[in-house]
C-alpha positions as CSV (number, residue, x, y, z in Angstrom):
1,X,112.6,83.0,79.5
2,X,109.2,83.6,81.1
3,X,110.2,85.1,84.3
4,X,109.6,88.8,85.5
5,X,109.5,91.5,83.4
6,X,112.1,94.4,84.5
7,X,110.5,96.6,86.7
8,X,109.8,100.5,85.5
9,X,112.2,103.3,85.9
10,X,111.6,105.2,89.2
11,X,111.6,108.3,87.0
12,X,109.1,106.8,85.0
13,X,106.6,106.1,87.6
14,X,106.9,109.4,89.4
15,X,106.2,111.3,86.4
16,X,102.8,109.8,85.9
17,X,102.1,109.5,89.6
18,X,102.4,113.4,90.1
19,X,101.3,114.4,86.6
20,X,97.9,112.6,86.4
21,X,96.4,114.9,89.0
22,X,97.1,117.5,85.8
23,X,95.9,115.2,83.1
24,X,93.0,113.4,85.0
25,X,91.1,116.4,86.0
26,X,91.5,117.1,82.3
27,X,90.5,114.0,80.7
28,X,87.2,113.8,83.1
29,X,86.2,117.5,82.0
30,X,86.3,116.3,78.4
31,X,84.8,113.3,78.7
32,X,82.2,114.6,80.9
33,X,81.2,117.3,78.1
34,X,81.7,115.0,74.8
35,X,78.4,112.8,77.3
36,X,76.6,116.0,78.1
37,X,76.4,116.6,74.2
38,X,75.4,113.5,73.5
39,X,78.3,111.8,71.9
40,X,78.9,108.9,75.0
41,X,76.7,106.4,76.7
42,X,78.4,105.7,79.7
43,X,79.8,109.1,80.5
44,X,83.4,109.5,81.7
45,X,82.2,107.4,85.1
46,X,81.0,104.3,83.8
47,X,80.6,101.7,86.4
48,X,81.1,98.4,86.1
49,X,78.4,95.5,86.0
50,X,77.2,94.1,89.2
51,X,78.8,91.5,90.8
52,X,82.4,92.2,89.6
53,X,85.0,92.8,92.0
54,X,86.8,95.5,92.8
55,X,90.3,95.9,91.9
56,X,92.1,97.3,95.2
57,X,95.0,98.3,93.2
58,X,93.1,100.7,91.0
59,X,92.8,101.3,87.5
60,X,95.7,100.7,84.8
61,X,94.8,104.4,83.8
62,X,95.5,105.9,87.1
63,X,98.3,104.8,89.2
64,X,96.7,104.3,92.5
65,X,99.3,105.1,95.7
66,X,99.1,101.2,95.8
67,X,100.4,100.1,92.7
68,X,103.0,102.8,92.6
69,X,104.4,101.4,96.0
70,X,104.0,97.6,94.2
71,X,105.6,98.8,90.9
72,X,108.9,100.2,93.3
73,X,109.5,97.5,95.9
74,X,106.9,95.0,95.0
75,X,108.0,91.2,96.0
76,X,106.5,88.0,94.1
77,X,104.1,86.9,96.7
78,X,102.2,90.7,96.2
79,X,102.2,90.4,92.5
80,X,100.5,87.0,92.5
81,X,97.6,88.9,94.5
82,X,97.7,91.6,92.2
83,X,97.8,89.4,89.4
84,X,95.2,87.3,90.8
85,X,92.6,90.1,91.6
86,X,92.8,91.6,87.8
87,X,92.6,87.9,86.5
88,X,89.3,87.4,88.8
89,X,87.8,90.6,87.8
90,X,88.7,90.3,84.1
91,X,87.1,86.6,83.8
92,X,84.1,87.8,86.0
93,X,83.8,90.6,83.2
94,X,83.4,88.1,80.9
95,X,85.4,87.6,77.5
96,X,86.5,90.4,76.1
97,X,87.0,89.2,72.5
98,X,84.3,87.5,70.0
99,X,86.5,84.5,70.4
100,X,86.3,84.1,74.2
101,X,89.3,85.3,75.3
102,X,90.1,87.8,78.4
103,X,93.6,90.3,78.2
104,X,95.4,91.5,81.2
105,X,97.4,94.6,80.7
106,X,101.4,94.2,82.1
107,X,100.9,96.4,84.8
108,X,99.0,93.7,86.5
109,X,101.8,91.0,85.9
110,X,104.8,92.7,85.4
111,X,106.8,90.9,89.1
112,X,105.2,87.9,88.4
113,X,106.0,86.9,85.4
114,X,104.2,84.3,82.7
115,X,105.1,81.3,84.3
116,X,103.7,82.2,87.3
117,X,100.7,84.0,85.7
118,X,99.8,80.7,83.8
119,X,99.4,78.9,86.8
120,X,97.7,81.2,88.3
121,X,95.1,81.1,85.7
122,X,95.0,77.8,85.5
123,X,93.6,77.4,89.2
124,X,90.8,79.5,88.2
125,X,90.0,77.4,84.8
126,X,92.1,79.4,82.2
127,X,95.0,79.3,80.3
128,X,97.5,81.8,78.8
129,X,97.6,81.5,74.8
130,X,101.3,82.1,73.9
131,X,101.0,82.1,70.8
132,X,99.1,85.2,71.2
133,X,101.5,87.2,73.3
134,X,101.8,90.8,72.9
135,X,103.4,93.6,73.8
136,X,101.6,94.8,76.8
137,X,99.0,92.8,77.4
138,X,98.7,89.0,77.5
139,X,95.6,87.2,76.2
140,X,94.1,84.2,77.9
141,X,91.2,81.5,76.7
142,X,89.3,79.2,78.4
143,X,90.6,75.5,79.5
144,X,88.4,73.2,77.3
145,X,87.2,69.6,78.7
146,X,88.9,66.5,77.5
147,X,86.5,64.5,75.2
């Protein structure tokens, strides 16, 4: 029940592989004027905070070479690293959510699965909140000490 997801159509993933060097280029001109008049903080670059890592497989808006080949012939063992390095950088991130929580999108998960994504989290001191699944995205609190 809690196994992988099925993977995306090949179609799918080619479509917004190729057509994001259309829409990118777009989306960065826009945002880049909406902070030049003064509407944004951050600009259409905003960097991270110190100290958080890295995620070598990109951003879930663009679909790095990386996760495109991980999305098409990805096995288990390279999905827990995936899954691992966007669990690392969301906790170091911080919580997301008033309540403490962190989400992961699916793209980060999807060959893994929840089973194997909840004990991946709960090496690193979290646990995934089922009763808050979603489509998409899973959420994930905090492991609280026994009293």
């Amino acid at each position: 029940m809690y196994g992988p997801l099925p993977p995306r159509s090949v179609l799918g993933l080619r479509c917004q592989f190729f057509l994001q060097w259309v829409y990118v280029p777009v989306g960065v001109a826009v945002g880049l004027a909406v902070s030049l008049l003064g509407g944004a903080g951050a600009g259409p670059f905003g960097g991270t905070r110190k100290g958080v890592p890295k995620d070598p497989y990109g951003d879930s808006v663009i679909l790095s070479r990386r996760q495109y080949r991980l999305e098409l012939t990805g096995t288990p063992e390279q999905w827990r690293e995936r899954a691992g390095f966007a669990l690392r950088r969301a906790i170091a991130q911080g919580p997301g959510h008033p309540d403490g929580t962190i989400t992961l999108p699916v793209s980060a998960y999807r060959g893994l699965g929840l089973g194997g994504l909840d004990e991946l989290a709960g090496e690193l001191g979290w646990r995934l909140a089922r009763e808050r699944l979603r489509f998409g995205s899973v959420v994930f609190k905090p492991v609280t000490a026994p009293r």
